[in-house]
N, C-alpha and C positions, 0 to 999 in steps of 0.2 A: 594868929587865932588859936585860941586853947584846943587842943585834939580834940574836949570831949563838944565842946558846943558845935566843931564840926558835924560829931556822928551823930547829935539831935539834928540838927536838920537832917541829914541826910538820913533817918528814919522819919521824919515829918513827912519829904518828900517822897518815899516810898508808900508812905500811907495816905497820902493826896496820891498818888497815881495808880494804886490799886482799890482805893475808894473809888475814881474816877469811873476803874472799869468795871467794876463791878454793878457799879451805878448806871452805866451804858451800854453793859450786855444785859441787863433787864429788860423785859422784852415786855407791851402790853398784849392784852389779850385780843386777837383777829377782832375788827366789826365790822358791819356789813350796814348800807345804808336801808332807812325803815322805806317801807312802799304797803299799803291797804292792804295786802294779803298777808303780810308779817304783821301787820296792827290786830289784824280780825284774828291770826294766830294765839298772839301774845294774849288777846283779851278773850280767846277759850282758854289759855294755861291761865291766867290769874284767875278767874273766877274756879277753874278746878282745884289749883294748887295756891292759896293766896298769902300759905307762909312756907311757902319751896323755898329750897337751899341756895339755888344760886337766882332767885328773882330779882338782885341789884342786878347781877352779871344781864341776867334778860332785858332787863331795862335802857340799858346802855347799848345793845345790842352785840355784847361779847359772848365767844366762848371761852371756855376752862374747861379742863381735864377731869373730869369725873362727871358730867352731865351727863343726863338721858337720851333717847332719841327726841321728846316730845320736846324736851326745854331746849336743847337742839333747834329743833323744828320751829318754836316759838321766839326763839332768838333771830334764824338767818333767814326763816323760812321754806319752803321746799327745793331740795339739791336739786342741782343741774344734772348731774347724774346719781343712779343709787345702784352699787353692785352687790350684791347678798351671796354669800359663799355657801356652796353645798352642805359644807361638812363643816362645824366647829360654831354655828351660830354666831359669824362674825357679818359684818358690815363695813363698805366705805362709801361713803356720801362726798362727794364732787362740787363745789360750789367754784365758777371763774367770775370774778368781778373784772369788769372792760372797762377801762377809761376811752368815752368818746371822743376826744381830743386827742390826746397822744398814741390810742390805739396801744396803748400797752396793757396788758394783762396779768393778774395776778391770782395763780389756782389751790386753794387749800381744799388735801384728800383729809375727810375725816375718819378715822378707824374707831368701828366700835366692837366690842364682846358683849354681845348680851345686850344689856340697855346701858351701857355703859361707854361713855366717850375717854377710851384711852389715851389714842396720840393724833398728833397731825404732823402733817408735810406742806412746806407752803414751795411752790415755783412761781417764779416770777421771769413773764419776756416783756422784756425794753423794745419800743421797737422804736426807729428812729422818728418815721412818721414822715408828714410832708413839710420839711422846714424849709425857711426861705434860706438858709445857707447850704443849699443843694446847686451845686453849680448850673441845672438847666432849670432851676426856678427863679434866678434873680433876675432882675427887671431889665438891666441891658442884655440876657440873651433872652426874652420872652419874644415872642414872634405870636404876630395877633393873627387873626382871622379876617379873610377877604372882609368876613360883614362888618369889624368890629371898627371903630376910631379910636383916634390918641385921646379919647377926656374919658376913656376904660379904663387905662392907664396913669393919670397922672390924677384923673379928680377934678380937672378945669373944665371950662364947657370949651366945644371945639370952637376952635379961629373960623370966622367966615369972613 
């Protein structure tokens, strides 16, 4: 093979594998699911504000980095927690979203100056949960109850 059509690919392939990541560390913006007190929010900011800057972002229920408290507030709703700092006119807003199945958690602190949303922090706990490959949950070592019968367990009706 000629030397140079080697070092085209192999610039090709540098440039598919840092396209790639560059294209997979973009990251979208947090949303939060809508619930009737984020609607009645959203629909006091549009009627106040009805060509605000980031009212796509509110719609879709995201945030971004230069928001207000209000479009904030309009977007996720009111935080789970609100801490307000003595000195410097800052704030962090608290929101944990729960998944009721798997019982994992996911918490973004919002940091603002002013009216101003700077940065966030997201944590995130996995928690295992109660899965059926837990060694005292599968079905040969379940151990029923004096009241319970075998069609608890298998779904048939019992033998009589």
């Amino acid at each position: 093979m000629h030397p140079r059509i080697s070092r085209r690919h192999f610039a090709y392939f540098i440039w598919f594998v840092a396209s790639a990541c560059v294209s997979g560390c973009a990251t979208a913006p947090p949303t939060r699911t809508e619930t009737a007190a984020i609607r009645d929010l959203r629909e006091d900011y549009f009627r106040t504000f009805p060509e605000g800057p980031n009212n796509d972002h509110i719609r879709r229920s995201e945030i971004v980095k230069g928001m207000s408290l209000f479009e904030v507030l309009a977007s996720w709703g009111v935080p789970d927690a609100r801490v307000v700092s003595t000195e410097g006119n800052n704030e962090r807003w608290v929101y944990v979203l729960l998944d009721d199945l798997s019982m994992d958690w996911m918490c973004y602190e919002y940091e603002f100056k002013g009216n101003e949303l700077l940065d966030w922090t997201t944590t995130r706990n996995v928690v295992n949960g109660l899965t059926l490959d837990t060694p005292d949950l599968r079905r040969d070592t379940l151990t029923l109850p004096a009241w319970a019968n075998s069609s608890q367990i298998t779904g048939l009706p019992p033998v009589r």
